[in-house]
Every structure is written in C-alpha cells, then in structure tokens.
MITOR-135462 format. One record per residue (C-alpha): z, x, y; residue number from 1. Coordinates in steps of 0.02 Angstrom, whole numbers. Each point is the difference from the previous one (the first is absolute). Layout:
N
+--------+--------+--------+-----+
:      z :      x :      y : pos :
+--------+--------+--------+-----+
:      Z :      X :      Y : NUM :
...
+--------+--------+--------+-----+
***
This chain:
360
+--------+--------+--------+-----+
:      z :      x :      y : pos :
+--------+--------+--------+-----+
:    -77 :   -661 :   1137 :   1 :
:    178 :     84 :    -18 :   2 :
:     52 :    134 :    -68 :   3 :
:    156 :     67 :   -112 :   4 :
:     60 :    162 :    -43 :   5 :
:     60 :    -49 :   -179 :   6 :
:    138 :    128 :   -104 :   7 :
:     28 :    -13 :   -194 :   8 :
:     87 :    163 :     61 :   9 :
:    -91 :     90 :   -166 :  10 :
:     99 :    157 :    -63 :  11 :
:    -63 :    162 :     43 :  12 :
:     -7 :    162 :    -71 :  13 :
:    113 :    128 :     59 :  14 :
:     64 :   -123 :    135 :  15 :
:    214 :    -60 :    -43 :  16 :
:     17 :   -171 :     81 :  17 :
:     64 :     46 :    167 :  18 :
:   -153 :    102 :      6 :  19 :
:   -112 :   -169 :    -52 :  20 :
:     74 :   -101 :    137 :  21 :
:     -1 :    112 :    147 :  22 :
:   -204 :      5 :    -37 :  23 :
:     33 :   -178 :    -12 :  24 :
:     39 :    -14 :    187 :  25 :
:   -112 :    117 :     67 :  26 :
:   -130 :   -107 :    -73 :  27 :
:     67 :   -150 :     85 :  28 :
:     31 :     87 :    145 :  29 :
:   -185 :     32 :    -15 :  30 :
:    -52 :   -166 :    -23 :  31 :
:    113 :    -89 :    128 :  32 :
:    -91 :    113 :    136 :  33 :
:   -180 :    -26 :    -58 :  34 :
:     37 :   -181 :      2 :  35 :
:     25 :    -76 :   -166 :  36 :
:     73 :   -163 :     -2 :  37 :
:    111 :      4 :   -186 :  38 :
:     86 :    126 :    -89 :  39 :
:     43 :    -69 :   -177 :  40 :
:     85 :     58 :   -139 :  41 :
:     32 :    -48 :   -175 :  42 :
:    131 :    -40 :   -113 :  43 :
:      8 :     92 :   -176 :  44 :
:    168 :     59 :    -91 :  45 :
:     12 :    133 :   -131 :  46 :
:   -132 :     76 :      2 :  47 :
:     27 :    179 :     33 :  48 :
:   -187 :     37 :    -55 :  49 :
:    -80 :   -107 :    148 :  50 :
:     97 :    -91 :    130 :  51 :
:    144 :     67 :    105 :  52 :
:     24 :   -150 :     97 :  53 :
:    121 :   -125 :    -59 :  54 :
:     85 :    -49 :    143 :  55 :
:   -134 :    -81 :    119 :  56 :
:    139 :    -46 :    119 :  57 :
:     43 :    173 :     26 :  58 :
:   -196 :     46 :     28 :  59 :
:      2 :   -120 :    137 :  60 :
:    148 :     30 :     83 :  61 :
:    -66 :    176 :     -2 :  62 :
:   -166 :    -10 :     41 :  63 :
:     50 :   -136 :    151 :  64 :
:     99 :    147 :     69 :  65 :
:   -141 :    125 :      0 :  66 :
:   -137 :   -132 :     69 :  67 :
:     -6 :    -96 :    181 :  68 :
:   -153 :   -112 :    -34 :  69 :
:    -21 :    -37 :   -196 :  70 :
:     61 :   -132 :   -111 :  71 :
:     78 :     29 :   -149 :  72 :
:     64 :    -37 :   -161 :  73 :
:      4 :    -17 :   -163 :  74 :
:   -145 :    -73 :   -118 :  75 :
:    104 :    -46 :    -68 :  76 :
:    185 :    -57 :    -46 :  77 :
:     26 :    -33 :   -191 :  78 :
:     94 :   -158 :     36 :  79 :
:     54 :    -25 :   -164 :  80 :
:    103 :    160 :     14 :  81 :
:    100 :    -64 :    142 :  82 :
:    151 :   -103 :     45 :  83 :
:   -111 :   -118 :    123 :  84 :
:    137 :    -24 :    108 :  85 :
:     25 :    195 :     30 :  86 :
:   -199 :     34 :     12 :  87 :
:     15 :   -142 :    149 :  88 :
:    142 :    114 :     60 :  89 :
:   -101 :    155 :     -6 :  90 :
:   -177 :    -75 :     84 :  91 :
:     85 :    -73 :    142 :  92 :
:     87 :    173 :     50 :  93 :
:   -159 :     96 :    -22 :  94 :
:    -93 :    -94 :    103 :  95 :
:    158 :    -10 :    136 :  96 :
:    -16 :    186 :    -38 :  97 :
:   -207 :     13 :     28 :  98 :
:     14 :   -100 :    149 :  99 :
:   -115 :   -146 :    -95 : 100 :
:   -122 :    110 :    -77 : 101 :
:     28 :    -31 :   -183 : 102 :
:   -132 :    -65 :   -134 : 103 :
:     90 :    -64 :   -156 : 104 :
:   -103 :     11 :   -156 : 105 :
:     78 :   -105 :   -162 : 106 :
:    -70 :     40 :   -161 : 107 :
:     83 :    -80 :   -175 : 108 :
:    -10 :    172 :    -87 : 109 :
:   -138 :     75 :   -112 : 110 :
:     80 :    111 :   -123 : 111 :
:    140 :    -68 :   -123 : 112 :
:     56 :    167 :     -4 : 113 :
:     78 :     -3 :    182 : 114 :
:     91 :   -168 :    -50 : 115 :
:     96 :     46 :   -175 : 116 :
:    100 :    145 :     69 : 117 :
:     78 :   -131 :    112 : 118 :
:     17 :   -105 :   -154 : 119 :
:   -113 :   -108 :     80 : 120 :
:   -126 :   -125 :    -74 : 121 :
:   -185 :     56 :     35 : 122 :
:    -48 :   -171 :    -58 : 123 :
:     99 :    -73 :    150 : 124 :
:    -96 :     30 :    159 : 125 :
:   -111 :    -94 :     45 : 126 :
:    101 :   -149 :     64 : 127 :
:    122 :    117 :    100 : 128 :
:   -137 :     76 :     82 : 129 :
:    -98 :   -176 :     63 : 130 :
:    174 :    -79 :     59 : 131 :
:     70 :    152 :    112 : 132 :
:    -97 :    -69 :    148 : 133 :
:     80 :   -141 :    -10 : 134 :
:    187 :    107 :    -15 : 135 :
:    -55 :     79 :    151 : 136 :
:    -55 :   -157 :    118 : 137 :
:    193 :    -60 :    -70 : 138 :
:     81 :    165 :     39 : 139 :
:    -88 :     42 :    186 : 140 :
:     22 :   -194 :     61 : 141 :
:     71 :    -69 :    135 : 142 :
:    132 :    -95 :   -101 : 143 :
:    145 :    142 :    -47 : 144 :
:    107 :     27 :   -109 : 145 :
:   -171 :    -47 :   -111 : 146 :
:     11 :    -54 :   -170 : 147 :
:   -149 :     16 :   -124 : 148 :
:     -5 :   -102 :   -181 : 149 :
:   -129 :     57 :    -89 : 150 :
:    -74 :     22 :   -169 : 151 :
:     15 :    170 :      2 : 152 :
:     93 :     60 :    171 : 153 :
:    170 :    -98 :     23 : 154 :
:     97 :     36 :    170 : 155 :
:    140 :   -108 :     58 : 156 :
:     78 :     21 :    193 : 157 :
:    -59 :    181 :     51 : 158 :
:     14 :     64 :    162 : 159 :
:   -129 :    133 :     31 : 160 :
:     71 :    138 :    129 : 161 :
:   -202 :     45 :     52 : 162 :
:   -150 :   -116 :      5 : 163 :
:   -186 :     83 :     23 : 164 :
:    -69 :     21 :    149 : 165 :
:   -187 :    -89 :    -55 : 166 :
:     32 :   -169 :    -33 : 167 :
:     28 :   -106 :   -137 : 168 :
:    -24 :    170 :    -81 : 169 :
:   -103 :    154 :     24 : 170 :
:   -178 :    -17 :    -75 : 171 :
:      2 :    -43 :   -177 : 172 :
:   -153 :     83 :   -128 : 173 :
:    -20 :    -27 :   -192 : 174 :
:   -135 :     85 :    -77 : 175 :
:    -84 :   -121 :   -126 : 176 :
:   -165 :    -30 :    -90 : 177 :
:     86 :   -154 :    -93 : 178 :
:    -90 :   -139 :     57 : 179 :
:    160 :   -109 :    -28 : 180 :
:    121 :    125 :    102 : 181 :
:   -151 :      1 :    148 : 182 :
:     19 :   -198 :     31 : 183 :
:    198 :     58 :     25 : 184 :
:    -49 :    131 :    131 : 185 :
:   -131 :    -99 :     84 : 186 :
:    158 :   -141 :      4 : 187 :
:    109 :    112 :     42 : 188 :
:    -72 :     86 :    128 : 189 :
:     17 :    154 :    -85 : 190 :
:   -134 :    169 :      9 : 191 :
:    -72 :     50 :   -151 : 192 :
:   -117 :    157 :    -75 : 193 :
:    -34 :     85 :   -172 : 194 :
:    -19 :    178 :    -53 : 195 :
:   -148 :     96 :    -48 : 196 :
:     -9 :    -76 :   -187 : 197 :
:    -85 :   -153 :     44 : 198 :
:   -172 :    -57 :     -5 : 199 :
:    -43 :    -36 :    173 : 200 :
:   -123 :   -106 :    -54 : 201 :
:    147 :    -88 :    -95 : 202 :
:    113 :      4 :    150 : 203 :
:   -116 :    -94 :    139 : 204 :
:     -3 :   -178 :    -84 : 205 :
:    186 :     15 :      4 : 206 :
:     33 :     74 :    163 : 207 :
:   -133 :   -136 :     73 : 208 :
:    111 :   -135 :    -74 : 209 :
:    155 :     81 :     72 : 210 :
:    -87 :      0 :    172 : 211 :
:    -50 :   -197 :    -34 : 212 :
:    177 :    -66 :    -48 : 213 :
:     72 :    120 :    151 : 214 :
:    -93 :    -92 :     94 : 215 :
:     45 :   -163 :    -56 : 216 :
:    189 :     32 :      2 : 217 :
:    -44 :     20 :    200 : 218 :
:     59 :    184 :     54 : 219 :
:    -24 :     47 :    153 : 220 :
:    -51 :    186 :    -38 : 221 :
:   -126 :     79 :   -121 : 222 :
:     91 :     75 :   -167 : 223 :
:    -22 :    188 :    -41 : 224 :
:    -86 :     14 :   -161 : 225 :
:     37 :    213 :    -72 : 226 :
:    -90 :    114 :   -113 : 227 :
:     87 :    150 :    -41 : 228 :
:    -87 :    161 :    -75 : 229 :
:      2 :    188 :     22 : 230 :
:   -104 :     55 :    160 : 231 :
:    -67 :    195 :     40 : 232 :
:    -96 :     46 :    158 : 233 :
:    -60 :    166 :     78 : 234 :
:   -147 :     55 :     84 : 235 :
:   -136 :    -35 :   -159 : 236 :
:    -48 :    -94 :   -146 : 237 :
:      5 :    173 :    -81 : 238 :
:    159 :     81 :     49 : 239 :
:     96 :   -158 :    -26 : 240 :
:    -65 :    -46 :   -180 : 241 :
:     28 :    197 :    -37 : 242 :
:    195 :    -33 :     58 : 243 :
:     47 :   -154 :    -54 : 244 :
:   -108 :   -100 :   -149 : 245 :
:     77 :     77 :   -119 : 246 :
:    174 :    -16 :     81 : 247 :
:    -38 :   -165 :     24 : 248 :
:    -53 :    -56 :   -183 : 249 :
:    195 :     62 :    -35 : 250 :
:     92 :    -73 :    139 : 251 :
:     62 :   -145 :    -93 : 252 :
:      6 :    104 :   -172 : 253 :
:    201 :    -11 :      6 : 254 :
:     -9 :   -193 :    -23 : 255 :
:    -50 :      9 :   -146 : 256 :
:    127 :    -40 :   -130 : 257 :
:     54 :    122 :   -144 : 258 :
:      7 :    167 :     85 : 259 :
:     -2 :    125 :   -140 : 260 :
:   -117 :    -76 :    -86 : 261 :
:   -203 :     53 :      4 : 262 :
:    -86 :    -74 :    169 : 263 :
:   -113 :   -122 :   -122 : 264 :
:    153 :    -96 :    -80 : 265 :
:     81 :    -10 :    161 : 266 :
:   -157 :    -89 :     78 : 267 :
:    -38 :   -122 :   -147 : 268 :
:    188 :    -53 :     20 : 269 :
:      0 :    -24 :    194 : 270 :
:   -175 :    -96 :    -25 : 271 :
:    101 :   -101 :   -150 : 272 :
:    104 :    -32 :    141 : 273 :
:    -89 :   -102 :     98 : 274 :
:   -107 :    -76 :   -168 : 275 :
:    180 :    -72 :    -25 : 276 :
:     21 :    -81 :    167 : 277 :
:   -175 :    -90 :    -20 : 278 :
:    -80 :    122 :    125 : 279 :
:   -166 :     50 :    -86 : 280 :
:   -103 :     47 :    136 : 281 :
:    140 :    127 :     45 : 282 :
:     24 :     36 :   -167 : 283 :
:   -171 :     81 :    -13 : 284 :
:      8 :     76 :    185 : 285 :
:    149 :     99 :    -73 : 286 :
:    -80 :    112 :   -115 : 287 :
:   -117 :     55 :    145 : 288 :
:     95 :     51 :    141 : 289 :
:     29 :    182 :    -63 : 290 :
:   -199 :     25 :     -5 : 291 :
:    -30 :     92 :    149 : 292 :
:   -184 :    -59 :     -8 : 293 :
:     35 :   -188 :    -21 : 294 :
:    136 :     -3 :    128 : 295 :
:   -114 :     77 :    143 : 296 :
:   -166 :   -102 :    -55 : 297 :
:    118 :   -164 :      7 : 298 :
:     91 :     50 :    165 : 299 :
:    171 :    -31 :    -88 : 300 :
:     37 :    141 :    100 : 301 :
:    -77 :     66 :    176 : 302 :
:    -29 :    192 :      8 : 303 :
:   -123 :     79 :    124 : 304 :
:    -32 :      4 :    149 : 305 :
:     67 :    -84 :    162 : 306 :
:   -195 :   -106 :     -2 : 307 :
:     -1 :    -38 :   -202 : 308 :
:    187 :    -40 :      3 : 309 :
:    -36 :   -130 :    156 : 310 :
:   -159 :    -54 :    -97 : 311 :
:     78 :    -21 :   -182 : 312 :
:    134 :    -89 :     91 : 313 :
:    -66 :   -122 :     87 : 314 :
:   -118 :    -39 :   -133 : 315 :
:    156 :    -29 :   -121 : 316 :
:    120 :    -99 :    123 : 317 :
:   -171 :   -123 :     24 : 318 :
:     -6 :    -14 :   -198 : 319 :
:    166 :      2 :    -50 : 320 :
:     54 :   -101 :    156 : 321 :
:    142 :     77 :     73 : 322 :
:     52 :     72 :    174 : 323 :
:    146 :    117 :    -17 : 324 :
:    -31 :    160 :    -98 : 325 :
:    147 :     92 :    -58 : 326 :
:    -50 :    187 :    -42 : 327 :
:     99 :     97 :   -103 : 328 :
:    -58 :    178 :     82 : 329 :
:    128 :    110 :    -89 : 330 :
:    -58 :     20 :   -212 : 331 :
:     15 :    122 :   -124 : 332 :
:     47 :    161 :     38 : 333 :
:   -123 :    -21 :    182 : 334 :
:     61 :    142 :     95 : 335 :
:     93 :    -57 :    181 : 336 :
:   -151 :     94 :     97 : 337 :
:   -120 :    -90 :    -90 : 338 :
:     97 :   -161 :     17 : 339 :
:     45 :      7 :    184 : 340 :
:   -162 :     19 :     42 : 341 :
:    -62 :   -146 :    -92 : 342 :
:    113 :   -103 :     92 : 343 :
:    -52 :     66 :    185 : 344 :
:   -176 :    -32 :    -39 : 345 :
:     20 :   -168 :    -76 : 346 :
:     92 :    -45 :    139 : 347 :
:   -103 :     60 :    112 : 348 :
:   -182 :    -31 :    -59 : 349 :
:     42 :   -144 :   -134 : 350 :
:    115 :   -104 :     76 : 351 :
:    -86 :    -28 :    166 : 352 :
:   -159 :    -51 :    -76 : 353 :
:     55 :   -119 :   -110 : 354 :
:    147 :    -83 :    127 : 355 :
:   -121 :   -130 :     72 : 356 :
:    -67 :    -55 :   -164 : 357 :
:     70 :   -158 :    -71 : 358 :
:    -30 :    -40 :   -190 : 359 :
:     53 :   -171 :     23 : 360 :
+--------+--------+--------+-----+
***
C-alpha cells in the first residue's frame, strides 16, 4: 500500500491564513520524513466557511519546497476553469521545479457554485475534463511548436519554453465511481480513487472492472486505486475516539451547501445533490456521515489506535479494493498537538504494517 497526506486545507478557528498554511507545512514536513509517499490537496473556490485552498499549484510548488522525498499535487485541477494551454504551462514548470515529483489530479468540478462566478457553465465539464490528457500528450510531444484541434481545447503552433521532467506527462489520477469515466482511465492509463461517500461494497465491482480493462489496454505498471477519509491515531481506542469522533463526524460539515441555514436543510440538499446526479447509493450514505456512531461502526473513518487503525484498514482496502489511502489527519478544530502526534504514530506504527500488503 501507499500512503498520502491529503489537505482540503479546512479553516480553523482563531488561525488567519498565513497561520493555516505554515501548519500546513509542518505537517508535510512531518509526513515527508516519516515516509509518506503523496501529499494532495484539493481544489475549492469561495468558500470562506471550509476550504482555503484554491490554488493547488501554489500548494505544490510550496509543499515541493518544504519536502525532499514526497510527491505531490493537486487532487485535483478543475480543468474546466483553465485556459488548457496555460495549465500545460504551469504543470510542466512545477514539475521542472519538483525535480519530477509531481502527481496531477484532474477533476471536472463538483459544485456549480465554483463555475458561475467565472461565468462559467457548470453543465460544461465533463468533456473538458476526459480530453485534457489528450492536450497534454499534444503539448509535452516531441513534435514542437505543437498544435492541438480539439472539441474542446484548440491550440495552433505553440512553443512551450518548459516541458516536464516525467514523461509524456507526470502521473495522471481522476477520481471516479462512473463506470463509463473508469473504462477512460483504465484506457487511458490514468489512477483513479473515490472519497469516503461510497459504498465500498458498491465500489469493488467497478474498481475490479477498472483493473480488468487496465489490463487489457496492456500497461506495464499496476494503477493506484485512492480512498480518501479523515484518519486519527494515538496511543488507544479510548483516547483517540475521546479526541477525534466527534471532530471527525464534522470534518466535512463546511461542504455542505447553504451555510446559514439549520444543519438538517443543508444535509437533505447536499444528499439532493447527488439524488440529482443519479448517485443513490451516495445519496443515502450522505445523510450518515455526521453520525458519529455510524461513521465509526462503518469505518468511513479510522480513529483508534495504531493496531485498530492497521486492522480497520486493511480490512477496508481488501473490501473496497484500493491501495493508496489518502488521510486527511488535520479536521475540525483538532488541536496541532493532538494532530502531530497522530501523524508520527501513523507513520510510524500504521504505515509499516500495512506497506507489504497488496489489495490487488
């Protein structure tokens, strides 16, 4: 298995933030000597209330100049948001920059309310998305000035100053449960992974398909296959629920759309949400994940100690089928002693236990 240090880069109380990304890097820091492979971050734009991370290249340039060992990156770009020919700008000097270690997540975008203050269509995203592989084989080739005629990335005669060090591009991931977008990856040659709210039960059939056409297409390396979720570890079961369960059943409250309004309509419109994009299973997941009770009995999160946290994760990586775990350490208002501490020992009791196992 492999292992990611993965950043929303939640608000804080009492923290301005400066204050937010200096922890940031001592996290990293952190991380990068214990031995994690990944740091990710995400991509999420006005919204003050959760996310202070907007500008994933930034995180990576950043983080890349605080680690020696890690990859990282975001999970991922918005593509839809971008100029294609400027994000193929931006990637290749990064990784020139990181000396090769970047990781270049692509996600179409999952709230319409980061597209319309662009005066961008939300409804346009998809296809963007799926053909920016393509853009980037065009724009890192051998033949330059490259020109690119697509259906929805159109590039005549451009000489790029900087091509990426990893070649034809860094790693690529999407994370998808679409059965339709997984044939793409598996095509593609592209890493995939979902986040805590879906059914692993749901997500195994898929994944196993992904793994059969990825085969098929004839790589010549195994994929990485995520799962993302909010992680807590200290030295018991009991002083790590009485920390962080709680914390945890609110890590992902500022998602939720309609802040202002009571917690209940916010939830029935987040899991209307998903109802709308024909994702049932996660539709009724949703409602869930701030029960502190049906989140630890389900192991859609893993607090306790360093033993239950290796159990309950190898027991979910077998399930759910995947072999990178992304761990999103710092939640809620988790104090830093609480949350440095968590790291050390998840490096350091977790991580080696679980390194030889191989889900797939």
């Amino acid at each position: 298995m492999k292992f990611a240090h993965f950043a929303h880069v939640w608000g804080k109380p009492g923290m301005t933030p400066h204050d937010r990304y200096e922890q940031l890097w001592r996290e990293l820091e952190l991380c990068d000597a214990l031995g994690f492979d990944y740091g990710f971050c995400v991509e999420h734009h006005f919204t003050p209330y959760e996310s202070w991370m907007s500008a994933p290249s930034l995180y990576a340039v950043g983080a890349g100049a605080r680690t020696k060992n890690m990859r990282v990156g975001p999970m991922g770009y918005i593509v839809p948001l971008y100029n294609s020919l400027r994000l193929a700008e931006e990637i290749a000097i990064i990784d020139q920059m990181l000396g090769g270690r970047l990781e270049v997540g692509l996600v179409p975008g999952i709230m319409g309310s980061y597209f319309e203050p662009f005066g961008l269509d939300y409804n346009f995203r998809k296809s963007p998305t799926l053909e920016f592989p393509d853009y980037l084989r065009a724009a890192y080739g051998d033949d330059q000035p490259f020109s690119f005629l697509g259906e929805n990335h159109r590039t005549e005669e451009a000489l790029l100053s900087v091509l990426p060090v990893q070649k034809p591009h860094p790693p690529l991931w999407m994370m998808s449960r679409d059965p339709e977008t997984l044939e793409f990856l598996a095509a593609n040659g592209i890493n995939t992974g979902n986040f805590l709210v879906f059914p692993r039960e749901v997500a195994a059939p898929r994944y196993r398909k992904y793994l059969e056409d990825w085969d098929k297409a004839g790589w010549d390396r195994k994929p990485n296959i995520a799962y993302a979720t909010t992680v807590y570890v200290d030295e018991s079961d009991d002083k790590a629920l009485d920390i962080a369960l709680h914390r945890a059943s609110r890590a992902y409250e500022g998602i939720l759309p309609l802040p202002g309004e009571s917690f209940e309509n916010r939830i029935d419109a987040f899991r209307k949400q998903f109802e709308a994009r024909g994702e049932n299973p996660a539709s009724a997941m949703i409602t869930k994940i701030f029960d502190p009770d049906y989140i630890l009995e389900n192991d859609l999160v893993f607090v306790g100690s360093p033993k239950t946290v290796t159990e309950k994760l190898h027991e979910a990586a077998a399930t759910g089928l995947f072999n990178t775990f992304m761990g999103e350490f710092n939640f809620a208002d988790l104090p830093e002693e609480d949350l440095m501490r968590s790291i050390r020992l998840f490096g350091e009791k977790v991580m080696p236990e679980l390194r030889n196992f191989e889900p797939y």
